[in-house]
N, CA, C and O atoms as a GROMACS GRO file, in nm:
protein
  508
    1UNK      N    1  12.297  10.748  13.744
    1UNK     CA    2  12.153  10.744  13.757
    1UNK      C    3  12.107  10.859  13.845
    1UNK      O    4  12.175  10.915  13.931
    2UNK      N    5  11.973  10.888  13.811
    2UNK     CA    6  11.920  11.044  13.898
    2UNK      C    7  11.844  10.984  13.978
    2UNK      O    8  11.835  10.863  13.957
    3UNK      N    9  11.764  11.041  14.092
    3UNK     CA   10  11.698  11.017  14.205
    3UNK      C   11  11.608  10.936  14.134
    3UNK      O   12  11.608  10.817  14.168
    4UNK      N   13  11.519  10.974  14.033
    4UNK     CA   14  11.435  10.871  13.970
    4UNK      C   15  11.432  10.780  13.883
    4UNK      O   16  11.340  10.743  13.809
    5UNK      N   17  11.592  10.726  13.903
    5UNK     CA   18  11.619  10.594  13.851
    5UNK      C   19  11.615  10.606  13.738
    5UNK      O   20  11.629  10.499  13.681
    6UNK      N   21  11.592  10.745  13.631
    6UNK     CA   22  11.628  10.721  13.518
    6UNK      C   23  11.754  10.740  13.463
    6UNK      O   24  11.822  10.808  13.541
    7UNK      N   25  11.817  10.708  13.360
    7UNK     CA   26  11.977  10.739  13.325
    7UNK      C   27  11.971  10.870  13.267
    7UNK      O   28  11.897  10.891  13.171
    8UNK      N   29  12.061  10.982  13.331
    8UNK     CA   30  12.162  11.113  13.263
    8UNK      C   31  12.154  11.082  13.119
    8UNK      O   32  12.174  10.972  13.068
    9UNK      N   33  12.121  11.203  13.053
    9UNK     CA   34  12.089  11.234  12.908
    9UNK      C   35  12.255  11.211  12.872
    9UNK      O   36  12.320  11.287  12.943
   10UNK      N   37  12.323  11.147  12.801
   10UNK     CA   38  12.447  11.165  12.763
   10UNK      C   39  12.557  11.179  12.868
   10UNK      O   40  12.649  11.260  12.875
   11UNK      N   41  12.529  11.100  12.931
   11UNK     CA   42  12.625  11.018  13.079
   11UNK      C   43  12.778  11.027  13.034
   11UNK      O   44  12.878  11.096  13.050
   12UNK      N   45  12.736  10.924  12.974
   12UNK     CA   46  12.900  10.860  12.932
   12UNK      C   47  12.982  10.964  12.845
   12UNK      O   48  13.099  10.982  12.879
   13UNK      N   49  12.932  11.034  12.735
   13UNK     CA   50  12.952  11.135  12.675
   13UNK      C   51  13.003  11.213  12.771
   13UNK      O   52  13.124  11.199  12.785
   14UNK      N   53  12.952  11.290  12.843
   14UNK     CA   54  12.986  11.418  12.947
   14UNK      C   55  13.100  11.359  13.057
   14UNK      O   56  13.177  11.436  13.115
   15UNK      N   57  13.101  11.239  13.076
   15UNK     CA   58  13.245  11.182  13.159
   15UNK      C   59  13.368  11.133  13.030
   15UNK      O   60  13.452  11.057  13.077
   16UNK      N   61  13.382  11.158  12.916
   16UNK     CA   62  13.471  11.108  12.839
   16UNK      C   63  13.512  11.279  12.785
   16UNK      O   64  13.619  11.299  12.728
   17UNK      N   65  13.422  11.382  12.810
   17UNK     CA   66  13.461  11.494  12.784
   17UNK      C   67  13.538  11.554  12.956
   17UNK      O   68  13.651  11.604  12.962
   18UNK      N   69  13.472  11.539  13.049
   18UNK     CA   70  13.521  11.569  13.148
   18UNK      C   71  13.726  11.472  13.207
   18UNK      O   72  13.826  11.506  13.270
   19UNK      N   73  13.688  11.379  13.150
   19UNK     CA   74  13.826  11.325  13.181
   19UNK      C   75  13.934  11.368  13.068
   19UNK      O   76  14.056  11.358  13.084
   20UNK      N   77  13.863  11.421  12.941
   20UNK     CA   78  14.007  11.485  12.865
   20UNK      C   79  14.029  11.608  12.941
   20UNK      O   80  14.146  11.645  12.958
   21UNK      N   81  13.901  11.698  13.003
   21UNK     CA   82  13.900  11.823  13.056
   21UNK      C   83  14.076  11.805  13.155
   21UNK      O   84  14.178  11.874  13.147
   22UNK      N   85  14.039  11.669  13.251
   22UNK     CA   86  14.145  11.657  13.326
   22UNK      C   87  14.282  11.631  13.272
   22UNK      O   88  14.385  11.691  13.302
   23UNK      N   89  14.271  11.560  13.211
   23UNK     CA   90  14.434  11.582  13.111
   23UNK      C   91  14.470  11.715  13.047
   23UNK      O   92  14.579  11.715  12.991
   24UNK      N   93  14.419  11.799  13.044
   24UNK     CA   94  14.437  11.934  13.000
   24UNK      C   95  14.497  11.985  13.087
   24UNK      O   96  14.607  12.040  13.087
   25UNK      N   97  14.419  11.967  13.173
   25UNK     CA   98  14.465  12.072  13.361
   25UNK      C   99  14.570  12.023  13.365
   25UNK      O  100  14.674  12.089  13.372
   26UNK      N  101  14.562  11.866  13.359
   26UNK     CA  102  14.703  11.830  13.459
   26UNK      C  103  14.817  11.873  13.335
   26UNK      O  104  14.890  11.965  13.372
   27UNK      N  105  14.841  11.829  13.217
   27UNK     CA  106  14.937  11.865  13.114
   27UNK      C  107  14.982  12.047  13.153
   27UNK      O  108  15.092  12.096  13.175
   28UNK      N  109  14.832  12.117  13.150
   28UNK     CA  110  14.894  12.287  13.096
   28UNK      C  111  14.889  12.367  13.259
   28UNK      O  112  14.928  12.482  13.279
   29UNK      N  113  14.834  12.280  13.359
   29UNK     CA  114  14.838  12.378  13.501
   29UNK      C  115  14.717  12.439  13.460
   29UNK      O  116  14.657  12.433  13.353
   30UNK      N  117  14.685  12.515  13.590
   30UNK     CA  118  14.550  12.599  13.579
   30UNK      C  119  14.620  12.754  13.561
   30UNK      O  120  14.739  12.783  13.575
   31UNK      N  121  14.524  12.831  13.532
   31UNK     CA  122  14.508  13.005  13.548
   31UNK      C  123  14.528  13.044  13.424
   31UNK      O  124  14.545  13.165  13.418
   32UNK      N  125  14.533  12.977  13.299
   32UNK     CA  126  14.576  13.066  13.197
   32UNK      C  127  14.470  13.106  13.151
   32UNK      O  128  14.368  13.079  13.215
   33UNK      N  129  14.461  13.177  13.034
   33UNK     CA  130  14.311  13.239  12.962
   33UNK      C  131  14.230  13.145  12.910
   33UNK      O  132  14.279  13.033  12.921
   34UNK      N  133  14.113  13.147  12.852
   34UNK     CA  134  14.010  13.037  12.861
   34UNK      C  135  14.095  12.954  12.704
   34UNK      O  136  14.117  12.832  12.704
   35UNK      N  137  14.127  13.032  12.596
   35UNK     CA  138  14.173  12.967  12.465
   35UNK      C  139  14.254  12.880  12.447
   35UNK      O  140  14.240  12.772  12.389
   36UNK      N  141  14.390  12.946  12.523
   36UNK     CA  142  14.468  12.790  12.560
   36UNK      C  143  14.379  12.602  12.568
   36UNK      O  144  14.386  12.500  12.499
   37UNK      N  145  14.298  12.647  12.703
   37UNK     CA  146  14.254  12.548  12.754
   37UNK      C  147  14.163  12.482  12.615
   37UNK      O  148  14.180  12.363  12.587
   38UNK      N  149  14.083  12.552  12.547
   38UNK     CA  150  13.997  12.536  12.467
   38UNK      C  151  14.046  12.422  12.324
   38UNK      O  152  13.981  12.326  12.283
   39UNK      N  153  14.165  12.467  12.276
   39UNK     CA  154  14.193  12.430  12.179
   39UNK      C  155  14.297  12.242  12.225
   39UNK      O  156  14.295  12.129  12.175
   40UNK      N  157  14.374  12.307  12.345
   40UNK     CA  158  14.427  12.174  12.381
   40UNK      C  159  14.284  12.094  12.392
   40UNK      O  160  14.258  11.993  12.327
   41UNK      N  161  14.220  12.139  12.462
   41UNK     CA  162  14.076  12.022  12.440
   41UNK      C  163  14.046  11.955  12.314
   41UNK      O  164  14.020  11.836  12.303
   42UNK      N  165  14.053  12.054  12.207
   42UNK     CA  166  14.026  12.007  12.048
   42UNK      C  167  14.109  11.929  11.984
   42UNK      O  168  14.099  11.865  11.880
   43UNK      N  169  14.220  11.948  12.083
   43UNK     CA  170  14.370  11.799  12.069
   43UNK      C  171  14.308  11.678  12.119
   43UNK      O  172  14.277  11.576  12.058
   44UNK      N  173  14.299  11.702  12.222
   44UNK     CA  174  14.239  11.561  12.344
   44UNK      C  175  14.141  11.474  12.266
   44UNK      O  176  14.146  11.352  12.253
   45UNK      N  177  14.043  11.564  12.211
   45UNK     CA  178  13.959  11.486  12.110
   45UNK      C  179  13.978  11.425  11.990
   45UNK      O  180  13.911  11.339  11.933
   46UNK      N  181  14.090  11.488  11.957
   46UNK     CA  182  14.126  11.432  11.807
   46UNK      C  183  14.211  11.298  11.877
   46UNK      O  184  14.229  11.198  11.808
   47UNK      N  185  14.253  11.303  11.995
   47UNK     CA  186  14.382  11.177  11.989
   47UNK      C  187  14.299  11.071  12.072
   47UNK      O  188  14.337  10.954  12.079
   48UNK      N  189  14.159  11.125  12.151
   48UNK     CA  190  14.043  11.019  12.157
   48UNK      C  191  13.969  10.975  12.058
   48UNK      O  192  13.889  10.883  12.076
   49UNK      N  193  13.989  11.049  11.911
   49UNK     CA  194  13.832  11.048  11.855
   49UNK      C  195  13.716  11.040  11.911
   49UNK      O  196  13.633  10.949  11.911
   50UNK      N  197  13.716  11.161  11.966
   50UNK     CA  198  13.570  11.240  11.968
   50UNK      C  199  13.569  11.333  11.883
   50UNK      O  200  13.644  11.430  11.878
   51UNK      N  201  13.463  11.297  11.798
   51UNK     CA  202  13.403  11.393  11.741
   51UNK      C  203  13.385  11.546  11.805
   51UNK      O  204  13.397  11.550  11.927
   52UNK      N  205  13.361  11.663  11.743
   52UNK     CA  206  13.383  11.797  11.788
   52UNK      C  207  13.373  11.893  11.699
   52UNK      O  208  13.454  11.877  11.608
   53UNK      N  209  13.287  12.015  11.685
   53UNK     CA  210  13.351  12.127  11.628
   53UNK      C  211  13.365  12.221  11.707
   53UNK      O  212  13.287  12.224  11.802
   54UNK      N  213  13.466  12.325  11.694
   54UNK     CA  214  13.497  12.452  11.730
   54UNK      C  215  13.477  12.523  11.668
   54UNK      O  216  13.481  12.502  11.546
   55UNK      N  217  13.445  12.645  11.722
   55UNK     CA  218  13.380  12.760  11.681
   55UNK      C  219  13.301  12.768  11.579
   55UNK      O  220  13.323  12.849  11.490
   56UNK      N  221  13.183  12.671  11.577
   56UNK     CA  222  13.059  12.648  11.502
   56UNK      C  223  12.921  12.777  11.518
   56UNK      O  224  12.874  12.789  11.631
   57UNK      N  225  12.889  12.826  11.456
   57UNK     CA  226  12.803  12.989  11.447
   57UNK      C  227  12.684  12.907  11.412
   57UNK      O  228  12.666  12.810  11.338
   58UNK      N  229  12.588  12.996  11.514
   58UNK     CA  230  12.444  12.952  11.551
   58UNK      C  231  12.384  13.039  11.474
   58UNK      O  232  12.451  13.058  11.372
   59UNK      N  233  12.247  13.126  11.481
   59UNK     CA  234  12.217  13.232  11.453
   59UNK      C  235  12.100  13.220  11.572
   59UNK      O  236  12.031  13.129  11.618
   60UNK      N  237  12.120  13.375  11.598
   60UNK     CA  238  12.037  13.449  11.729
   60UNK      C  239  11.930  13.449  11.660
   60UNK      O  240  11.942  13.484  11.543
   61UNK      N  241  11.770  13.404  11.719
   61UNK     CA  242  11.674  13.462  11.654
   61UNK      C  243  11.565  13.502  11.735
   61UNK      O  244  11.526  13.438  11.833
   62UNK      N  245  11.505  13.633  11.685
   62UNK     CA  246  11.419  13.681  11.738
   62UNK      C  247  11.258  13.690  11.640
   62UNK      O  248  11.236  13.742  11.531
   63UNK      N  249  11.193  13.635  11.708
   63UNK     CA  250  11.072  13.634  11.653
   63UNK      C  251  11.102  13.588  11.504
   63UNK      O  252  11.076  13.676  11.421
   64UNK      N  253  11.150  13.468  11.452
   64UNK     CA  254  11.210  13.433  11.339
   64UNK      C  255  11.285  13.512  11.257
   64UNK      O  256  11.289  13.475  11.140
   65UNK      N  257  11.344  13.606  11.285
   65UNK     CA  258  11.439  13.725  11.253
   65UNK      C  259  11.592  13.706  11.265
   65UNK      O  260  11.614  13.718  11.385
   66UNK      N  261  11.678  13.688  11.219
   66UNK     CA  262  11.821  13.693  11.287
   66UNK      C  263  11.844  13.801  11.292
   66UNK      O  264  11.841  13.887  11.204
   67UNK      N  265  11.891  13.812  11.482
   67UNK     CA  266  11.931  13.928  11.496
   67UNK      C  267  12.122  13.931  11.546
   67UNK      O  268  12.188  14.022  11.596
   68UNK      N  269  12.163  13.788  11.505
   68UNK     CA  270  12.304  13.768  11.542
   68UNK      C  271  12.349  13.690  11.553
   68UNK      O  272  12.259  13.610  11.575
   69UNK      N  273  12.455  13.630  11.557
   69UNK     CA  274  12.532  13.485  11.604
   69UNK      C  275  12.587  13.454  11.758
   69UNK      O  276  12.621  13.533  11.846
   70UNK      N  277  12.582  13.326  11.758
   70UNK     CA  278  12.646  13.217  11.883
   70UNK      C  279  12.780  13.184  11.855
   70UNK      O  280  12.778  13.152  11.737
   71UNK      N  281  12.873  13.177  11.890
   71UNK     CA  282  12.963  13.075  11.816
   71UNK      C  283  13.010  13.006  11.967
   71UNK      O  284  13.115  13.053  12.012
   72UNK      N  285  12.966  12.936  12.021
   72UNK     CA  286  13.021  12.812  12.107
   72UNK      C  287  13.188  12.759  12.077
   72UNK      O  288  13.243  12.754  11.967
   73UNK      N  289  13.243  12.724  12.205
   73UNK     CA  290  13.368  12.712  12.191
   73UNK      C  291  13.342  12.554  12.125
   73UNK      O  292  13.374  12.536  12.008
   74UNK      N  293  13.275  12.428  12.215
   74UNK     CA  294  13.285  12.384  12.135
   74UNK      C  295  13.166  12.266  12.140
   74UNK      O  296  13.120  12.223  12.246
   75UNK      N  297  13.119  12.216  11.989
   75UNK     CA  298  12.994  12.126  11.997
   75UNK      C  299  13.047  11.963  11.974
   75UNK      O  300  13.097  11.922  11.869
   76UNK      N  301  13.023  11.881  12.100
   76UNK     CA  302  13.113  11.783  12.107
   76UNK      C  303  12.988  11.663  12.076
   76UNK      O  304  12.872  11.680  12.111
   77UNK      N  305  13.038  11.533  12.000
   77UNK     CA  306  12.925  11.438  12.007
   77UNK      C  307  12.810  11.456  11.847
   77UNK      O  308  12.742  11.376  11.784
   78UNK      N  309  12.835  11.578  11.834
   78UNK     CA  310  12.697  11.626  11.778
   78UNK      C  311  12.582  11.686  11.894
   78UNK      O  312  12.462  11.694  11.869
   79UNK      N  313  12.631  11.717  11.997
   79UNK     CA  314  12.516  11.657  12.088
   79UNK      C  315  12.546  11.739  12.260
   79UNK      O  316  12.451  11.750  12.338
   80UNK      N  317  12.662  11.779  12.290
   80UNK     CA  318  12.682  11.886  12.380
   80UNK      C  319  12.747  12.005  12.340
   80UNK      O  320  12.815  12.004  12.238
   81UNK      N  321  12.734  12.116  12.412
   81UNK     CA  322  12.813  12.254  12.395
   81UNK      C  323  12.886  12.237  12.534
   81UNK      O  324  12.843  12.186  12.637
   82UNK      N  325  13.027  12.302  12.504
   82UNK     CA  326  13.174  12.238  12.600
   82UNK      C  327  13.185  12.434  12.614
   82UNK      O  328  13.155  12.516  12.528
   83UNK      N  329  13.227  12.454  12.724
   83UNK     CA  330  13.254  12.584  12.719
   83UNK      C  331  13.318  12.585  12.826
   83UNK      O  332  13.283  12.534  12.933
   84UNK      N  333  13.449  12.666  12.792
   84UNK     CA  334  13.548  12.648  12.894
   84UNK      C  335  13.558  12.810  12.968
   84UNK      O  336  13.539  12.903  12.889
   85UNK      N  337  13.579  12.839  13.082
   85UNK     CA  338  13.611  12.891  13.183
   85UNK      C  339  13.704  12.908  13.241
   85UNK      O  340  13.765  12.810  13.282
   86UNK      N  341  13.753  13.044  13.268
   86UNK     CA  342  13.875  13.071  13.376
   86UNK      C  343  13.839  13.170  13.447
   86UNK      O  344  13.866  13.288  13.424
   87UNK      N  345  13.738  13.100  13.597
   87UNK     CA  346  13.706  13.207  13.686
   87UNK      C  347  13.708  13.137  13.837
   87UNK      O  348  13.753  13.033  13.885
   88UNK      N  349  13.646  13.235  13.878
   88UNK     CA  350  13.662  13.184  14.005
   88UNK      C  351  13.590  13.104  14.070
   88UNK      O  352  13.629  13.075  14.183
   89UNK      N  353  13.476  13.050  14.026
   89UNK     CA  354  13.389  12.922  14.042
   89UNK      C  355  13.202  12.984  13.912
   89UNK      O  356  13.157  13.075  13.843
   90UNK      N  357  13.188  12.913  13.940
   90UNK     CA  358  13.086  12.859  13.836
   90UNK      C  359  12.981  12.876  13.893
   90UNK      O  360  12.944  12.793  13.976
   91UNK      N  361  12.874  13.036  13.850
   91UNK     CA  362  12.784  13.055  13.923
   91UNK      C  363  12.655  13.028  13.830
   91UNK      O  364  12.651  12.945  13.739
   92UNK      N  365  12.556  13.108  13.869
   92UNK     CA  366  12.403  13.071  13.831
   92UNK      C  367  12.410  13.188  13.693
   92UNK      O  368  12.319  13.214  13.614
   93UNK      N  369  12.534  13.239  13.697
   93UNK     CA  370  12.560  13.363  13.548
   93UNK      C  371  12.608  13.274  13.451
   93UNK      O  372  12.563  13.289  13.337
   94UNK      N  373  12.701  13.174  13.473
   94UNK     CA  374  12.698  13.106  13.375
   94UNK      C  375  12.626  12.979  13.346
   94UNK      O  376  12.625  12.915  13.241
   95UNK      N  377  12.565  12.954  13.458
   95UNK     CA  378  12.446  12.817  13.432
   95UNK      C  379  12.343  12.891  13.379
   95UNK      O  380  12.279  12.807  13.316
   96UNK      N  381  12.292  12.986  13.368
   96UNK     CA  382  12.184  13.086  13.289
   96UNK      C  383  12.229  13.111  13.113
   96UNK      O  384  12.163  13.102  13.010
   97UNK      N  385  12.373  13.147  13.142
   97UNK     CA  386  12.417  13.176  12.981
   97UNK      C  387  12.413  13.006  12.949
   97UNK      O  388  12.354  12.985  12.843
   98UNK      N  389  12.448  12.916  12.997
   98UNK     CA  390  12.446  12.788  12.904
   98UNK      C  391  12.294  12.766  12.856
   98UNK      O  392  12.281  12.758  12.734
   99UNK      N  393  12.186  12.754  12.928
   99UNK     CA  394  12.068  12.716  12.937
   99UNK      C  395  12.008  12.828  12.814
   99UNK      O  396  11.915  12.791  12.742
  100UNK      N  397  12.069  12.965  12.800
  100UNK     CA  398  12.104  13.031  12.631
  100UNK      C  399  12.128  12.943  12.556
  100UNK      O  400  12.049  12.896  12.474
  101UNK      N  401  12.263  12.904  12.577
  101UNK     CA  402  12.319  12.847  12.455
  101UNK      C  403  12.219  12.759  12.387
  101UNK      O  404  12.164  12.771  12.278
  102UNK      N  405  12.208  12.656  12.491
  102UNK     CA  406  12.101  12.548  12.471
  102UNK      C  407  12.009  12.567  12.360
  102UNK      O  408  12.015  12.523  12.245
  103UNK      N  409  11.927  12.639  12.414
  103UNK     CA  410  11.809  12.690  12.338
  103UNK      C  411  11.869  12.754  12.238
  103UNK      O  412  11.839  12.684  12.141
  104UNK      N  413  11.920  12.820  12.208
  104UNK     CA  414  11.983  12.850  12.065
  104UNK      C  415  12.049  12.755  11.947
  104UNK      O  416  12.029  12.758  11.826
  105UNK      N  417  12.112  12.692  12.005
  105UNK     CA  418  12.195  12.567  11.944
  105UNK      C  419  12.076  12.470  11.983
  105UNK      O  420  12.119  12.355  11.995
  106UNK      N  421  11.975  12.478  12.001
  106UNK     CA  422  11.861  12.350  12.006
  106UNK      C  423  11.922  12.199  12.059
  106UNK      O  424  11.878  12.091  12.020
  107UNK      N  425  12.022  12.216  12.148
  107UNK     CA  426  12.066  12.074  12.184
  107UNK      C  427  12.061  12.104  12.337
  107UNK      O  428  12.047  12.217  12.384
  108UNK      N  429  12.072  11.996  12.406
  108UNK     CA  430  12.016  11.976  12.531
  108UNK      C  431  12.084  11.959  12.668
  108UNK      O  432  12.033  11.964  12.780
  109UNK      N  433  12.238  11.932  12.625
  109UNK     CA  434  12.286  11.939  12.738
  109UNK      C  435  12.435  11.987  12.714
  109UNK      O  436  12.501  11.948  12.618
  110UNK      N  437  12.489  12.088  12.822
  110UNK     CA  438  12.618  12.178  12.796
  110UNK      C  439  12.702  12.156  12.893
  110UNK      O  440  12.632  12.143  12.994
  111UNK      N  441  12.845  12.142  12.930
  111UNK     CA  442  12.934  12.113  13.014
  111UNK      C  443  13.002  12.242  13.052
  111UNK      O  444  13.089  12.278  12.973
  112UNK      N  445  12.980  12.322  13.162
  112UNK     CA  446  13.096  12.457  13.187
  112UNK      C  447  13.182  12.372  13.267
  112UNK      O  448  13.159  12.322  13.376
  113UNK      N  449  13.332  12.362  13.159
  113UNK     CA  450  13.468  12.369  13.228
  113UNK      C  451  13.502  12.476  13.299
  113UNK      O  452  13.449  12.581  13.260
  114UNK      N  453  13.587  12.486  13.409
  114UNK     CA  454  13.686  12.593  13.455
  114UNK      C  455  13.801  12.522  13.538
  114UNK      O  456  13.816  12.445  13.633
  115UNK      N  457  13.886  12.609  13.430
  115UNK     CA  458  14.013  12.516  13.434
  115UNK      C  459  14.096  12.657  13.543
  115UNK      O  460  14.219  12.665  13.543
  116UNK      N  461  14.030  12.736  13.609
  116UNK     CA  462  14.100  12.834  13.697
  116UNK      C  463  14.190  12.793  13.836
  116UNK      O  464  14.283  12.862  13.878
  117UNK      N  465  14.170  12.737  13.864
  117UNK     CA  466  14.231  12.596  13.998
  117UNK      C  467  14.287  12.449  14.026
  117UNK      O  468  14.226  12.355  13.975
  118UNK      N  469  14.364  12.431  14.080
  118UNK     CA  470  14.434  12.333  14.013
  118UNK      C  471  14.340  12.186  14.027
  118UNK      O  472  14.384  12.076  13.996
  119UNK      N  473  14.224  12.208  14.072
  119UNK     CA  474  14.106  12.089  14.068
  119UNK      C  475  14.009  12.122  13.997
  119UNK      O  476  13.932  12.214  14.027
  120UNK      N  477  13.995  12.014  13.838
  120UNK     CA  478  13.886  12.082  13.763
  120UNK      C  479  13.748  12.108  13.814
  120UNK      O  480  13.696  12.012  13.871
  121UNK      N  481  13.690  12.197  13.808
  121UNK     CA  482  13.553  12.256  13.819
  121UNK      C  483  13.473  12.213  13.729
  121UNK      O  484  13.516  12.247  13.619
  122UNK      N  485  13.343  12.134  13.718
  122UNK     CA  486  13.280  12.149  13.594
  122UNK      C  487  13.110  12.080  13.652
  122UNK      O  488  13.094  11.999  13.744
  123UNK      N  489  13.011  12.138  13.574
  123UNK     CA  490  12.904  12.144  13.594
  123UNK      C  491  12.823  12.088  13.500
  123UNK      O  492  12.822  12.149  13.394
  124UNK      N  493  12.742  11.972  13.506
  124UNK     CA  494  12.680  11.984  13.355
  124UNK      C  495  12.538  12.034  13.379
  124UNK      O  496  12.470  12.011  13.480
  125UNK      N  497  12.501  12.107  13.269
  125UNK     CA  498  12.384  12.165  13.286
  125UNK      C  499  12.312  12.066  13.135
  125UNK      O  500  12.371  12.014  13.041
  126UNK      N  501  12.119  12.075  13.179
  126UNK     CA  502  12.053  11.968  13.100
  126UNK      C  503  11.929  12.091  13.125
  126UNK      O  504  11.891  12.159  13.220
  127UNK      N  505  11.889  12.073  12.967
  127UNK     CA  506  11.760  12.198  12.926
  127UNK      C  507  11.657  12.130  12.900
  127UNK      O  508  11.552  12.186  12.868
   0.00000   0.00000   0.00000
């Protein structure tokens, strides 16, 4: 619950993605490149059934124009973008690029993993 007593847009969702996040870490260790981490995630989900796609292509648009594609690591639920990380903490550069994503992929709330340390990092951001 948030200060104003209303319930987190997709609560339970974003803690059933965050606790496979942790079976990842703990199974593969931290520091490797972001893909590793990415795809063992796309395991975690299949042996939870959660629903998921990977590498699903948006289109960039400008002034109703496409001027390019998104492709998100991954769209979980129907309903979040999962994007995994291997840095050194989780700044306002990538809470800015999610709050992108968002608005591009027209869905509303995105999870940055970073699996760089051996204690998962993760942030959820809500547009």
């Amino acid at each position: 619950m948030d200060t104003n007593g209303e319930q987190l847009l997709l609560k339970n969702e974003v803690f059933q993605i965050v606790g496979c996040a942790i079976e990842v870490l703990n199974t593969l260790g931290h520091g490797l490149v972001e893909k590793p981490y990415e795809n063992a995630l796309a395991i975690e989900f299949v042996i939870r059934n959660i629903p998921f796609r990977q590498q699903a292509s948006f289109d960039v648009l400008y002034k109703g124009r496409k001027i390019g594609l998104f492709v998100p690591d991954l769209i979980v639920f129907d309903a979040l973008i999962v994007d995994t990380k291997v840095i050194e903490k989780i700044t306002d550069h990538e809470r800015g690029l999610m709050l992108n994503y968002l608005r591009i992929t027209g869905l509303h709330v995105g999870v940055i993993l970073n699996f760089k340390h051996a204690k998962l990092e993760w942030q959820r951001i809500a547009l």
